[in-house]
C-alpha positions in Angstrom: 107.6 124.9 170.7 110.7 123.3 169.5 108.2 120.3 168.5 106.3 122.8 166.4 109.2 124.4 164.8 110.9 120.8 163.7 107.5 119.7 161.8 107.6 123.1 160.2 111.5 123.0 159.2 110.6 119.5 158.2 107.4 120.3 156.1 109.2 123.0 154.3 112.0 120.7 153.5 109.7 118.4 151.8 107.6 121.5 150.0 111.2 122.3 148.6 112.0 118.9 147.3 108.7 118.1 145.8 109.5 121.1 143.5 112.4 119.5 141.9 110.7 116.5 141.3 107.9 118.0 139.5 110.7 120.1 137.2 111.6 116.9 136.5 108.7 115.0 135.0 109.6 114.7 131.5 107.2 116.7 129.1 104.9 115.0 126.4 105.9 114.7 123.0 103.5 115.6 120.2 103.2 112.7 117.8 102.9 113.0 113.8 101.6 110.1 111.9 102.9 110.7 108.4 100.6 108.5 105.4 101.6 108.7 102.0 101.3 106.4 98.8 105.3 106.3 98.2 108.2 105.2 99.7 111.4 107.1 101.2 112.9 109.6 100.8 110.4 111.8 99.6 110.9 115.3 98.8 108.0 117.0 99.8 107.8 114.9 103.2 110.9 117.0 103.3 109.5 119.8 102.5 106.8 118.9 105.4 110.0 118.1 108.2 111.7 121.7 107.0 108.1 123.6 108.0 108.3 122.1 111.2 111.9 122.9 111.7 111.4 126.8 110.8 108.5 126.8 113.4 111.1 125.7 115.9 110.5 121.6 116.3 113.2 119.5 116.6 112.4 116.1 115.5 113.0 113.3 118.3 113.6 116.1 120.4 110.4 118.8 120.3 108.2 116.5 118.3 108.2 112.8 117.4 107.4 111.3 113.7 106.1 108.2 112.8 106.0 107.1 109.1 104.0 104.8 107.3 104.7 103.7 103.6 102.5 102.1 101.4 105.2 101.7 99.1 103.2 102.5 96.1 100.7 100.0 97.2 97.2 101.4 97.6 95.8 98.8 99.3 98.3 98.6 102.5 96.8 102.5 103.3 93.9 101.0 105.4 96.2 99.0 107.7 98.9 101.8 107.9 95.8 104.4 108.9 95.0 101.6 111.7 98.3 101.8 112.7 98.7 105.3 113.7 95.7 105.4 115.4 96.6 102.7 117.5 99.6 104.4 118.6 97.5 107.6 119.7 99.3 109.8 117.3 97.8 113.8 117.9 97.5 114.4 114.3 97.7 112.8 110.6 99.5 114.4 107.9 97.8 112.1 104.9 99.3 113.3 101.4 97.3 112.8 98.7 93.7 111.3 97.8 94.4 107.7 99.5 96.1 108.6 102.4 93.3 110.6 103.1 90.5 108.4 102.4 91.9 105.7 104.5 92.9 108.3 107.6 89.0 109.3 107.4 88.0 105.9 107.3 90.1 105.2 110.2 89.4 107.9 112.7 86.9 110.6 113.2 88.4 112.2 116.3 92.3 112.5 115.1 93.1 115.6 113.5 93.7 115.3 110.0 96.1 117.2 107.6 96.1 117.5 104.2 98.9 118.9 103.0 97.6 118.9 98.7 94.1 117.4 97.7 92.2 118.4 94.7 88.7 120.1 95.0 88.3 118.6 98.4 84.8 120.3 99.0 83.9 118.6 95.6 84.7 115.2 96.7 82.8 115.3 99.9 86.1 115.4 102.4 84.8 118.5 103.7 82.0 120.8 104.0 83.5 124.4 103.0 86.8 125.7 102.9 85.9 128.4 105.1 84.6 126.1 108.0 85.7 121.8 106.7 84.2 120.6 109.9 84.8 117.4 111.5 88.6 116.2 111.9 90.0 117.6 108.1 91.7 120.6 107.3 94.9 121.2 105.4 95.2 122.8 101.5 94.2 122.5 98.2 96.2 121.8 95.5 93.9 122.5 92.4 91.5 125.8 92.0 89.0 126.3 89.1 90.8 129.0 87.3 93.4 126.7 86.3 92.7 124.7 83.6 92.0 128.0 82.0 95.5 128.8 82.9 97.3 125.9 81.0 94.9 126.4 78.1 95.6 129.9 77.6 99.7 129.2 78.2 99.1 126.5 75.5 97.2 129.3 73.0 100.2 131.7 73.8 103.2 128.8 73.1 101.0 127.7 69.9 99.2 130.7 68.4 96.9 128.4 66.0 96.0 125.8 68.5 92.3 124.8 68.1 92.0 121.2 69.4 93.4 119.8 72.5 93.1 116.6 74.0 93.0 116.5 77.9 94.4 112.7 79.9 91.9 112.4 82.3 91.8 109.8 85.0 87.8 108.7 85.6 88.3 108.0 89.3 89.8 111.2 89.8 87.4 113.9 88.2 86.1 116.1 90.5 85.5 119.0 88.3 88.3 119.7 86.6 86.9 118.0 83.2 84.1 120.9 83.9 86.1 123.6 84.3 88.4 122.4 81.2 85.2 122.4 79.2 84.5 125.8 80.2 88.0 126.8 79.1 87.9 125.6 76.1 84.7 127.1 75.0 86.2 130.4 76.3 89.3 130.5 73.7 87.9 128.5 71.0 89.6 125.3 71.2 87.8 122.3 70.4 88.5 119.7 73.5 89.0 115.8 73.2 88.5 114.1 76.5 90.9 110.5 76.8 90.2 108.5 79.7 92.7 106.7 81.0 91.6 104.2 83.7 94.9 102.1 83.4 98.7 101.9 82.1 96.9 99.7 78.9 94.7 102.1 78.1 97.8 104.9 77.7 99.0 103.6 73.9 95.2 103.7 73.0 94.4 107.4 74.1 97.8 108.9 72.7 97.1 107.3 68.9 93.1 108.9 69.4 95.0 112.2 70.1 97.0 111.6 66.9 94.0 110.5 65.1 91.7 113.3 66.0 95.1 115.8 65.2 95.2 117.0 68.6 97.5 120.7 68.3 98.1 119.8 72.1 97.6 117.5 75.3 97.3 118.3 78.7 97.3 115.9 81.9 94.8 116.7 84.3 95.5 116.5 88.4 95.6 112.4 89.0 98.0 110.1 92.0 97.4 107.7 89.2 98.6 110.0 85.8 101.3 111.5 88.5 102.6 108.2 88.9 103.3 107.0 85.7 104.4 110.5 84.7 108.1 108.8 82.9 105.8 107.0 81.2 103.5 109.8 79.6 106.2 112.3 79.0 107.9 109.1 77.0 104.7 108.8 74.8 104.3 112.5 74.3 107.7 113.1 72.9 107.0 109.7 70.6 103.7 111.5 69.5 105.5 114.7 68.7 103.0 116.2 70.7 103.3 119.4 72.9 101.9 118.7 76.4 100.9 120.2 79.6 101.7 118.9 82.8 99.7 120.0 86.1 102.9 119.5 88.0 106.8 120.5 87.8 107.5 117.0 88.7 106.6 115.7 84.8 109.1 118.4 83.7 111.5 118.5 85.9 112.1 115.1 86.9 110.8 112.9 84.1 111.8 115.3 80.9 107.9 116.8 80.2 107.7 120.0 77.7 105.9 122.7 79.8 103.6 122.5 83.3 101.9 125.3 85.4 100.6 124.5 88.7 100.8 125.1 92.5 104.2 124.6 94.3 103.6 121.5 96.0 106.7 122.1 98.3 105.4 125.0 99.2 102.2 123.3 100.3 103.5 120.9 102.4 105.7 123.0 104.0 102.9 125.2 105.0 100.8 121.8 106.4 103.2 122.2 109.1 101.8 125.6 110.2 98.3 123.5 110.4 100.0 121.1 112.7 101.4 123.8 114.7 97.9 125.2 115.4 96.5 122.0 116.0 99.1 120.6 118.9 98.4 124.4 120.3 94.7 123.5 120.7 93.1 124.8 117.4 90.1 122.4 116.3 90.4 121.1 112.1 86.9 122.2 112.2 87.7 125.8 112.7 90.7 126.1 110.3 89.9 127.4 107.0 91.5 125.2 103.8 94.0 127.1 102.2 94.5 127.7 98.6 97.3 127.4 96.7 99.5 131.0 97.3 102.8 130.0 94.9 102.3 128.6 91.5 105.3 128.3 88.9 105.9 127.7 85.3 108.6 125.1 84.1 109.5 125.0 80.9 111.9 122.4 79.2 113.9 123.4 76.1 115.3 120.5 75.5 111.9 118.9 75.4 110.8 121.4 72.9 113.7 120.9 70.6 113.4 116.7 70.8 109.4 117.9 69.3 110.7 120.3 66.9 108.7 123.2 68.7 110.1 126.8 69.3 108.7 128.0 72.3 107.8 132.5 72.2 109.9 134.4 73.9 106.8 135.7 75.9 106.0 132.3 77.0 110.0 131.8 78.0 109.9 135.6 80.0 107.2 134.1 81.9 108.5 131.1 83.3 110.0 130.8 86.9 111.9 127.7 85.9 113.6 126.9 82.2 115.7 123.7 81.8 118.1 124.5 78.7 
């Protein structure tokens, strides 16, 4: 009896400790794989880390980030894809048109993010924006109505505008030339499409623009346009011509006259409610592509005055941003 009672004492005893030990296995960590075109710091990366932080992460803590550069160089995306799916990450956050390429091209079973793409159905990423399939989901960052929307700003700021030239970027026209088109006809305005494949051909499209006597330009969506927006802004102000941007960072950061477009902050802090459902066991498949819920309106008056151009009061009641 005593026997009996020993090997029960002693079996609870053991019961008792095993608990502890369990408690004590340390918890997995989600792992982020961040891909983007740039380098560091980048503000809407930032934007990306302050989602996460609302939602209650805590990063090296809650959730672990790895980053991967390209450093402006597209052809390192590939490697740097590799890369995170090597290390087993649980999802991709890819910004922008390479990073995502290369993260499709590199898995097909890795949940994908993407926190701004342009027309993503149109380019084949996905299958509908209701249901993407496969391992892509995230936002949008461009909708038809649009280009509409920076022509008809442009016919408010210039009541006699009739032609305007739009900088498009060949590699990167999935349907916003169309829906430009349709814009145009719409108002009016006679429409003068500049291709721009490289920095050399920049000099060439502005003097056609002159030539033609463009009454206004505006940029559509590109990586490429976005990143050599200093040098764009620099030529419309030499041009004396009044411009639309797709994005604040043309105004804002590089001296640009006017843009209208989605809040890419915004959007990437929202990505990190996609990542949230994802590391809770929703599938990419099943996660409807969000469009664009916060757009804003910057307009530069010093930009204005450099051109000689008096922007309407209208116009300036409108905007959510106005650098004086």
């Amino acid at each position: 009896m005593n026997k009996k009672v020993i090997c029960l004492a002693l079996g609870a005893m053991l019961l008792a400790l095993s608990f502890p030990a369990e408690a004590q296995q340390p918890k997995k960590v989600p792992r982020i794989g961040i891909l983007r075109t740039g380098s560091a710091p980048d503000p809407f990366v930032e934007a990306f880390r302050q989602g996460l932080r609302d939602l209650g992460y805590v990063e090296g803590k809650s959730i672990a980030i790895e980053y991967r550069w390209a450093e402006g160089k597209n052809e390192r995306l590939p490697d740097l894809a590799a890369e995170l799916v090597r290390l087993k990450v649980d999802v991709i956050v890819a910004g922008g048109p390479g990073p995502i390429l290369a993260a499709k091209q590199a898995t097909s079973t890795i949940p994908i993010v993407m926190p701004a793409v342009v027309n993503p159905v149109g380019s084949g990423l996905i299958a509908s924006l209701a249901r993407p399939g496969g391992n892509l989901t995230g936002l949008a960052s461009q909708t038809d109505e649009l280009p509409g929307k920076w022509m008809e700003l442009l016919k408010e700021t210039l009541p006699r505008l009739s032609r305007v030239a739009v900088l498009l970027d060949p590699a990167n026209d999935i349907g916003q030339l169309k829906a430009s088109e349709a814009a145009a006809r719409s108002l009016g305005v006679h429409l003068q499409v500049l291709k721009v494949a490289s920095p050399d051909d920049f000099g060439t499209a502005f003097a056609e623009a002159q030539k033609n006597r463009a009454d206004a330009l505006i940029t559509l969506a590109s990586p490429f346009l976005y990143a050599h927006r200093t040098r764009l802004v620099e030529l419309a102000a030499k041009h004396r011509l009044p411009t639309m941007y797709n994005n604040a960072d043309f105004v804002v950061g590089s001296g640009g006259l006017m843009s209208y477009g989605p809040s890419f902050p915004d959007m990437f802090r929202r990505a990190a409610v996609y990542v949230d459902k994802i590391l809770k066991g929703a599938k990419p498949a099943d996660l409807p592509v969000e469009q664009p819920m916060k757009f804003e309106l910057v307009i530069n008056l010093k930009a204005a005055k450099q051109i000689g151009l008096t922007i309407p009061p209208n116009v300036l009641a409108r905007a959510d941003k106005v650098i004086k």
